[in-house]
N, C-alpha and C positions, 0 to 999 in steps of 0.2 A: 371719491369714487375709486373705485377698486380696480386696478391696474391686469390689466388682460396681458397673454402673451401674445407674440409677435410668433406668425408663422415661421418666422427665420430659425427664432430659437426654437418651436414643436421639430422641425427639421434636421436643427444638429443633433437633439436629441436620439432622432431615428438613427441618424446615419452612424454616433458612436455604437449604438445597439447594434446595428448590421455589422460594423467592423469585426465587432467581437465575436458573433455567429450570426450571420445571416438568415436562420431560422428563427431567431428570436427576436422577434417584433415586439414593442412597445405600446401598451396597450391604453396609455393615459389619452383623455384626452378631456377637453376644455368645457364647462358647463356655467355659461355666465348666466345662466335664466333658472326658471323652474325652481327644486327646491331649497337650492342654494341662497337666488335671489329672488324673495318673494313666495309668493303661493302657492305650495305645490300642486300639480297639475298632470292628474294621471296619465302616464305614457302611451295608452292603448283603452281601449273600451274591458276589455276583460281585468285590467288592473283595476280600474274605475269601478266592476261589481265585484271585484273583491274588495277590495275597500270598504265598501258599501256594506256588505255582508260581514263584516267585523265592527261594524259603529257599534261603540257599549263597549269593545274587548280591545282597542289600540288606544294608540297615543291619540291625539287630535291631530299633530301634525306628521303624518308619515314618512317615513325615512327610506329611502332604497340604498342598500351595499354599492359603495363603488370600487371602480379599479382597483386594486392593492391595498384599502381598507379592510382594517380588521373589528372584530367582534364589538373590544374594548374600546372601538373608536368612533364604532356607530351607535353605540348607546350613550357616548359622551355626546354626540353628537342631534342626538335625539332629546337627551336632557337639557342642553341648549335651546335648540330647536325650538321647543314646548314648555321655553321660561323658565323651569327650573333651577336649584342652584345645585342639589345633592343627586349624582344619579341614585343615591339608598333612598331616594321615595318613590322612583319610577319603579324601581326594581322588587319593592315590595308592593308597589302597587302590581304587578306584572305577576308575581311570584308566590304572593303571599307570605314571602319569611324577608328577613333583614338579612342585608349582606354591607359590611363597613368597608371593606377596601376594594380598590375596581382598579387595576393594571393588567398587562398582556400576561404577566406573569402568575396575579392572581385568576386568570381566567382557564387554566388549567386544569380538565376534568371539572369542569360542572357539570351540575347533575339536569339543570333544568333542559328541556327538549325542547329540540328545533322546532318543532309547532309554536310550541309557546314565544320563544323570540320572537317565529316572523311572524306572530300574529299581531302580537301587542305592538311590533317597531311598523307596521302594515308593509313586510317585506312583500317587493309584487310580485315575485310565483308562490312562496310559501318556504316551506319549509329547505326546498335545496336552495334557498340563496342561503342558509343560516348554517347548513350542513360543512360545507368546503372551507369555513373558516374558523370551525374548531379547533384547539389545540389539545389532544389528545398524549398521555402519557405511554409510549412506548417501552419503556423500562424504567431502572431505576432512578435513572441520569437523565433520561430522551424523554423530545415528544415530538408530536407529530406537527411539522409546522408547515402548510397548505402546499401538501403532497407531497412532503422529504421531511427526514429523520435531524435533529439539531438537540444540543444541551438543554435541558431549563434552563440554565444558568445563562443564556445569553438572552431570555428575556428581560428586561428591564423592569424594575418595578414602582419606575414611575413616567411624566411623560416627557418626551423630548420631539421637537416642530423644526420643521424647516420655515421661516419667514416668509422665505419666495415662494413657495410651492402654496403655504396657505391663503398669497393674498392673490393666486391667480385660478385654484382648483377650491380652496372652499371648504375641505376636509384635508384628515390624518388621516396618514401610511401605515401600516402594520411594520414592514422595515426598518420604520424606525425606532422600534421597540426593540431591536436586536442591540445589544452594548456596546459588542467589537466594532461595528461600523459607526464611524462619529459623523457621516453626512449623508446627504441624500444623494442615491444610485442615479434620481435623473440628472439635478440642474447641481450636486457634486457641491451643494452649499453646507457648512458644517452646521451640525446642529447646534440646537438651544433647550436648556433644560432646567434652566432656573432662568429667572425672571431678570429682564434687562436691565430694569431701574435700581440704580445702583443704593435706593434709599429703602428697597424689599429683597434682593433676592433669592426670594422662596423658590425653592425646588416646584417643579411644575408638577400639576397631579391629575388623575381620573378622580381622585374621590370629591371634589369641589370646581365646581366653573362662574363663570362670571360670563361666559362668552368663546368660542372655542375657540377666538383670537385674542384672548388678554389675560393677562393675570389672574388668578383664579384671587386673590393676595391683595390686589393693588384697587382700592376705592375711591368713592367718594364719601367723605361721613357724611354730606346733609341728603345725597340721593341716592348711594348705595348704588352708583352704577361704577364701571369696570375703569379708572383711568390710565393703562399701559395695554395698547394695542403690539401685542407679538409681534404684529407684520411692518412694523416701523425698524425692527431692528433686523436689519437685515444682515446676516451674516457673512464673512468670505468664504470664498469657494477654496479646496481643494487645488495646492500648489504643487501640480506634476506638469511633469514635460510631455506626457499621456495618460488618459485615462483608460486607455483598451484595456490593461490588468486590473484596476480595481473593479470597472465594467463587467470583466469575467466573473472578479470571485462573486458579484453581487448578483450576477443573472442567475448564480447557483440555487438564489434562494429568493430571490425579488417575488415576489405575490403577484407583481400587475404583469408580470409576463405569463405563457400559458404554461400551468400546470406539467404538462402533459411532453414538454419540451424534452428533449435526450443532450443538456448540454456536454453531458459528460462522454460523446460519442468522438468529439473531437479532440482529445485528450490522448494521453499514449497506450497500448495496449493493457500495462501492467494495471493502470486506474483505473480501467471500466470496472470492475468489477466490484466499484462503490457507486453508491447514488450519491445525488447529488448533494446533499446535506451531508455526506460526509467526505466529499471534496472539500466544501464550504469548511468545517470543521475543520483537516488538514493544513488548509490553507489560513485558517486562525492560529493554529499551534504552533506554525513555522515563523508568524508573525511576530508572535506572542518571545518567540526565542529572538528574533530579530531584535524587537527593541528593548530586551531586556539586555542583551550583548550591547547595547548600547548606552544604556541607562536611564530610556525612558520607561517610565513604570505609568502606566495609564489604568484607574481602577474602570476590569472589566473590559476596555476598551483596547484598541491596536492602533497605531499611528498609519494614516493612510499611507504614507511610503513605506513602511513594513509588508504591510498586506498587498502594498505595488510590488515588491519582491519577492515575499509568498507565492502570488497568485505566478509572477511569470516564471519562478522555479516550478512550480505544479507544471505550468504549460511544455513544460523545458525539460521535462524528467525521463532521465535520471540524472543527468550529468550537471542541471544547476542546483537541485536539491542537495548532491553531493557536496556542492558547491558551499551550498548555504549550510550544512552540517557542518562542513570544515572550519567558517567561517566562527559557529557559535557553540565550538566542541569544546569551551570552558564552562558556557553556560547554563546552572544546575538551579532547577529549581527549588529545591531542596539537595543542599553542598554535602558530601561526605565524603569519609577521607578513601573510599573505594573509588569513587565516583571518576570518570577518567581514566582508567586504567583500564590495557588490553586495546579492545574493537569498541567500546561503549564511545553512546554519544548522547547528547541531551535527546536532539530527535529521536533516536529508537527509546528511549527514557519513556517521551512524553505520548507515544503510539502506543507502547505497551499501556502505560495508566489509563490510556482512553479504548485499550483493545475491546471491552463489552460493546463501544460503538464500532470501532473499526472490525471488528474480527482477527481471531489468529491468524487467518491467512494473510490479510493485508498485511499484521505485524511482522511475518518472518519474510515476509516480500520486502519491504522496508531493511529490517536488519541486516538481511543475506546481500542487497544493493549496494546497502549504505558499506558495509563491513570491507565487501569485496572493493566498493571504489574509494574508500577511503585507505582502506592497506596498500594499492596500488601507487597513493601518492606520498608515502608514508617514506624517508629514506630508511633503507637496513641499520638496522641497531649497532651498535658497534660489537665486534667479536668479541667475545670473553677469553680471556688471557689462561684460564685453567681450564684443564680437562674436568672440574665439577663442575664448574659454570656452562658447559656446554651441556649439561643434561636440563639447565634450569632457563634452556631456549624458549620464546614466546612462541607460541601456539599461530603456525601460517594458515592463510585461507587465499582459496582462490582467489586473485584477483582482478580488476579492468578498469584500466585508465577510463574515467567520467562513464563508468556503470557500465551495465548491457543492453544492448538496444536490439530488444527480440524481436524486430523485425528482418534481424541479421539471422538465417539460419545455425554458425557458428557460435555467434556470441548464445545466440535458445539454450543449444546442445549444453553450453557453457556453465552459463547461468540453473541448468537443470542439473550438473552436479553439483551446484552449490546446496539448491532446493533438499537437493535429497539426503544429506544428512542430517537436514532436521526433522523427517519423516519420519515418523514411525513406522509405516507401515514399510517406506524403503530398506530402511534399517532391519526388520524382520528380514525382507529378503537378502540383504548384504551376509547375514548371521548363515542363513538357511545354506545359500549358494555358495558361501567363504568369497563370491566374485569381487574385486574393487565397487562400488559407486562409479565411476569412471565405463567400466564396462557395463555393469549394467545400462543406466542410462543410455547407452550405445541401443543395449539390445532393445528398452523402450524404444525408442528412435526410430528404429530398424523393421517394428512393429511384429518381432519376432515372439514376443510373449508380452504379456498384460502387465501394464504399470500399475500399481497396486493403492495410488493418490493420486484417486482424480481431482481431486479439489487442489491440489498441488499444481499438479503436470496437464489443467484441462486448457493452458495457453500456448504448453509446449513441444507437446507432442499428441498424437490421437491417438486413438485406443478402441480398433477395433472388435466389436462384438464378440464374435470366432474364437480370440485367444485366450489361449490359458495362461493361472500366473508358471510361472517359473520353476518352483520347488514341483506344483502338479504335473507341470508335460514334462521334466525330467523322467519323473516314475514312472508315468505310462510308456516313456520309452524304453527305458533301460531294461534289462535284463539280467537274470541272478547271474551273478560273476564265474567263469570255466578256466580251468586252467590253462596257462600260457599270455597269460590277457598283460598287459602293461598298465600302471599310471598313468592317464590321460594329462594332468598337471605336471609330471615329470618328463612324456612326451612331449607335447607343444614347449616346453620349454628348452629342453635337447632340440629338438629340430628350426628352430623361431632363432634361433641366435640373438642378435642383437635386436630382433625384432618383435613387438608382441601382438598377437592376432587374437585376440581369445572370444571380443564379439562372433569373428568371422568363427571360431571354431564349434563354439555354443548356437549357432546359429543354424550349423549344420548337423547338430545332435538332436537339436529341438524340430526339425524337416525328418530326421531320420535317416537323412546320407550318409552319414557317419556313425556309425552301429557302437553302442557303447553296451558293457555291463555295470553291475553295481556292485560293488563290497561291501558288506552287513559293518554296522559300527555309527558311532555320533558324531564322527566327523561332518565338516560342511560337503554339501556335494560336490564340489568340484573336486575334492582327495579323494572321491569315491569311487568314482567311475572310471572307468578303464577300457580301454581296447587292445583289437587282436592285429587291425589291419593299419600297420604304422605306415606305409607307402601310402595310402588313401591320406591320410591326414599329412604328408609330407607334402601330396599334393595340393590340398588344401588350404595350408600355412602358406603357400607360394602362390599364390592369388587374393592373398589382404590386400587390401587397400591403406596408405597408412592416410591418417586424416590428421590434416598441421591442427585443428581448435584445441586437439586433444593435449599439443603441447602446454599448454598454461597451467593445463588442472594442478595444484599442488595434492600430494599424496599426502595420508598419515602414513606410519611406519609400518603398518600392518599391510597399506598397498603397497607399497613401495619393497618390501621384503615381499612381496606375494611376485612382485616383475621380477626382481631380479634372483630370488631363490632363497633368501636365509629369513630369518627370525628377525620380529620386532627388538629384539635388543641389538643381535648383529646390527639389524641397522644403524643402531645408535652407535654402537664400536665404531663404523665403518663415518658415521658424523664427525665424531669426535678428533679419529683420524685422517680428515681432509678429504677422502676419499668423496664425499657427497655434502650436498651444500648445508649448510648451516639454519640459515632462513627459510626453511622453506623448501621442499624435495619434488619440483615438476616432473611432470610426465616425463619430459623431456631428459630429465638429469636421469632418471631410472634407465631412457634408452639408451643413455649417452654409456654408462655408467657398464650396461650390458656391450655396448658396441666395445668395450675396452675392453672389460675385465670379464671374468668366467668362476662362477664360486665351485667350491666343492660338492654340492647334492648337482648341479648339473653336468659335471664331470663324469659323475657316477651315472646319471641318466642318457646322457651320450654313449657310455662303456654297456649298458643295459640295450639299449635299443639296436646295437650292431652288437649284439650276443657276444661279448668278449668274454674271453673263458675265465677272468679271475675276478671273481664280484664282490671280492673281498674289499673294502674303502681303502685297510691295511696293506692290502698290497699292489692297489692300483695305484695309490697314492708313491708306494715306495719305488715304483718301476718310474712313475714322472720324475720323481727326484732324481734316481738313478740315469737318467739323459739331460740332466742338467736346468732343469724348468722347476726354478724354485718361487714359492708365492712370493706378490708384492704386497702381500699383509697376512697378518697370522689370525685365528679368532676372531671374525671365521678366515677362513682358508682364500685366499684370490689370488688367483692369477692371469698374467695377458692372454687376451683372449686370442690375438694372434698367432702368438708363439701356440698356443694349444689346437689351435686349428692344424699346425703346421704338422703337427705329432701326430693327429687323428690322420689327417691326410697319409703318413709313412705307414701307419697301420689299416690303411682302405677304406676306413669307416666315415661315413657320411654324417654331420652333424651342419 
């Protein structure tokens, strides 16, 4: 007699489900009668004349879809059913053509229609029970598996049963078709997929049955019935200390849950913007690195405590994925002698080869995360001993102990200049405006002109209608350049001293409070534009705000010379010679660097803006010399910014 479950265990079942989202209900449930056991026995009177009205075109004994059954498992099921040993006679009887192999994997883009399934199987509405468990090709790689996006490749192409679940429900899982997962999502028993009898075992299959609980392999020669009952061998369960994270990854993709579910709502903001098949997916590849870092190699498959770690880095992101990247930053699936070197890591490896499912934005989401919190934990390289070796410095990047958590408005701001060097279209503007990354992003922020990647920046800042991009509301502001007019870049920078304003100054060019002209030429805009009225914008400088997030950003050499006032090589001069950090050039070293020191084009724009009478460089330079204020580095030019303050003061000049 066939072994029923006990409401105890239909109940733990519930209640792991609730743990893991309380939206997701579990939809199995128990049929010890009807067409499992005995005759079937139509549900409703309108079933009963459908039925009726197909005699001559179905099976004899009809089959209705259940819970989390799929396609390949109701026609096995049906072939059973109706005595059969081959579903290839039902199916040409159904069909009219031959078909020799029957798996979830060969059931990909068939051609036959839903009518004809549910008529022949006497599905009781028709044609939408047959509809929603199609597997549909999505692209190259994809398919569409019952309302989310997944590999081919992780269907199976042959069968594998849970014991317990067949000797208490009666029928196959579609889930269990999927490779990476080796047990069943309810009762967590591992599967079986070749035959238990240690004197057969045959790989289990759709194309031959005996009985949808036995051997398809295993007989009798004098009666030709089935002798190895599957459900006798009952397998062990899954050995965690919880199952809440496997739970998870599996509700991503489970069939007997509903469709229509948003698990992915509970996740961190960075994730929603996958469905849920390609959470599932994510959460296979980080597995897949897990036990290869370990050295279990499962063909197809993932070891449930891999994919228990997986799933609660996924839940846990950024900071455990960081975790788990750090953990398996040897492990390559394919080894080269590049590989490891720099910011790479197996995981941004294995998101890029899968980015046609993921998308490029997931992938530079990933990289730009991973990059930044892994450099963060990374100790500084050791100095190099020569003045060449300092040019042959590793490439710094923003970055943040266990990732950014952009629910922090700082870490947003943060995290969005990381974003936006890889933008294109930010990069257009960086080029256009000559501004840092750094600034602009500010001005995105600030909502003072139009970010230019919304697909980029649609988590991290808004981007109201109204605005224009940046290079355009310059134009329409500006005005053809008249004489007397100053360098607006040479201004704020005389007047800002050790401080830099320059969202707050762009902010008020792009309003209009600040009246600027234009200088003809292909300079970036920012060298272009000029003004008349330097007290307005003295004013102006002197009501920034400074914002601490902004200390982290590291600069390239091109920002970094753009704060403090020289040229991308000076800068490197000015590395080489201690003067600015090695590793890596923060916001912060740029003010520190300005709070000290004073180069020589700002000298000159200090001497400019308080109309000093000798604008000669030659011989404003030779009158500081001549009081004694000689540079503390030569090429380029630097000197204390104190001691120079002290001199402008003796000459009444405001800087």
């Amino acid at each position: 007699m066939r072994q029923k479950p006990s409401i105890n265990d239909g109940a733990a079942e519930l209640d792991r489900h609730q743990q893991a989202d309380h939206d997701l209900k579990p939809l199995y449930h128990y049929l010890p009668e009807g067409e499992f056991f005995g005759h079937p026995v139509a549900s409703s009177v309108s079933v009963a004349e459908r039925w009726h009205s197909l005699s001559g075109r179905r099976i004899a004994l009809p089959v209705s879809p259940q819970v989390g059954e799929g396609l390949p498992d109701i026609f096995l099921r049906a072939t059973d059913r109706n005595g059969e040993e081959y579903p290839s006679g039902l199916w040409q009887a159904a069909f009219g053509r031959k078909k020799a192999y029957f798996s979830h994997r060969n059931f990909v883009d068939l051609v036959e229609d839903d009518a004809a399934f549910a008529d022949y199987l006497g599905a009781p509405v028709g044609e939408s029970d047959i509809a929603p468990l199609r597997y549909v090709r999505q692209g190259p790689r994809t398919v569409r598996f019952f309302g989310t996006t997944i590999f081919v490749s992780q269907l199976a192409p042959h069968r594998r049963v849970s014991p317990s679940f067949l000797a208490s429900n009666g029928y196959q899982k579609a889930i269990w078709s999927l490779l990476p997962l080796t047990f069943d999502p309810g009762n967590h028993e591992h599967l079986m997929d070749h035959c238990p009898n240690p004197e057969c075992g045959a790989m289990l299959t759709f194309n031959q049955t005996l009985g949808l609980y036995h051997c398809h392999s295993c007989r009798n020669p004098d009666t030709g019935r089935a002798t190895t009952d599957l459900r006798d061998f009952r397998q062990p369960t899954v050995d965690l200390a919880t199952y809440e994270n496997i739970d998870f990854a599996c509700s991503l993709v489970d069939p007997a849950l509903d469709p229509k579910r948003d698990t992915v709502r509970t996740l961190h903001h960075d994730l929603r913007c996958l469905d849920r098949g390609q959470v599932f997916e994510f959460s296979l590849l980080l597995a897949r690195l897990v036990d290869r870092q370990r050295g279990t190699l499962l063909q197809g498959a993932v070891s449930p405590k891999a994919l228990d770690e997986a799933a609660l880095a996924i839940r846990n992101w950024p900071t455990s994925v960081i975790d788990l990247a750090e953990r398996v930053q040897d492990t390559w699936r394919f080894p080269t002698l590049t590989m490891g070197h720099g910011s790479e890591n197996p995981v941004i490896a294995e998101v890029f080869h899968s980015r046609n499912l993921f998308g490029i934005n997931f992938f530079r989401l990933v990289k730009d995360q991973l990059r930044s919190g892994l450099a963060a934990r990374r100790p500084p390289p050791k100095l190099p001993e020569t003045k060449e070796q300092r040019f042959r410095r590793p490439r710094a990047r923003t970055a943040k102990q266990d990732g950014f958590r952009l629910k922090d408005q700082d870490d947003k701001l943060l995290f969005a200049t990381v974003l936006s060097r890889s933008s294109k279209a930010v990069r257009s503007d960086f080029k256009a405006s000559g501004l840092p990354f750094l600034d602009l992003v500010r001005l995105y922020a600030n909502g003072v002109v139009r970010h230019p990647d919304p697909k980029l920046f649609k988590f991290l800042v808004e981007n109201p209608e109204h605005l224009e991009d940046l290079s355009t509301r310059i134009h329409d502001i500006a005005k053809p350049d008249t004489p007397g007019s100053v360098s607006l870049y040479k201004a704020v920078t005389a007047i800002s001293g050790g401080f830099l304003a320059w969202p707050t100054v762009v902010g008020e060019v792009t309003e209009g409070t600040l009246r600027v002209t234009m200088s003809d030429g292909n300079r970036p805009l920012i060298h272009r534009l000029r003004i008349e009225d330097v007290e307005h914008l003295r004013k102006i400088v002197s009501q920034a705000v400074r914002e601490d997030w902004m200390n982290d950003v590291v600069l390239s050499n091109y920002e970094a010379g753009f704060y403090i006032g020289v040229s991308c090589k000076e800068v490197s001069t000015l590395i080489t010679s201690n003067l600015l950090p090695l590793n890596g050039i923060k916001f912060s070293d740029a003010t520190a660097f300005r709070a000290r020191y004073i180069g020589g084009a700002e000298i000159m724009a200090i001497l400019a803006i308080n109309q000093h009478p000798h604008l000669s460089v030659a011989q404003a330079l030779r009158a500081i010399r001549g009081v004694g204020i000689l540079p503390v580095h030569y090429h380029p030019s630097v000197r204390d910014r104190g001691v120079m303050n002290e001199y402008f003061s003796g000459l009444g000049y405001q800087c």
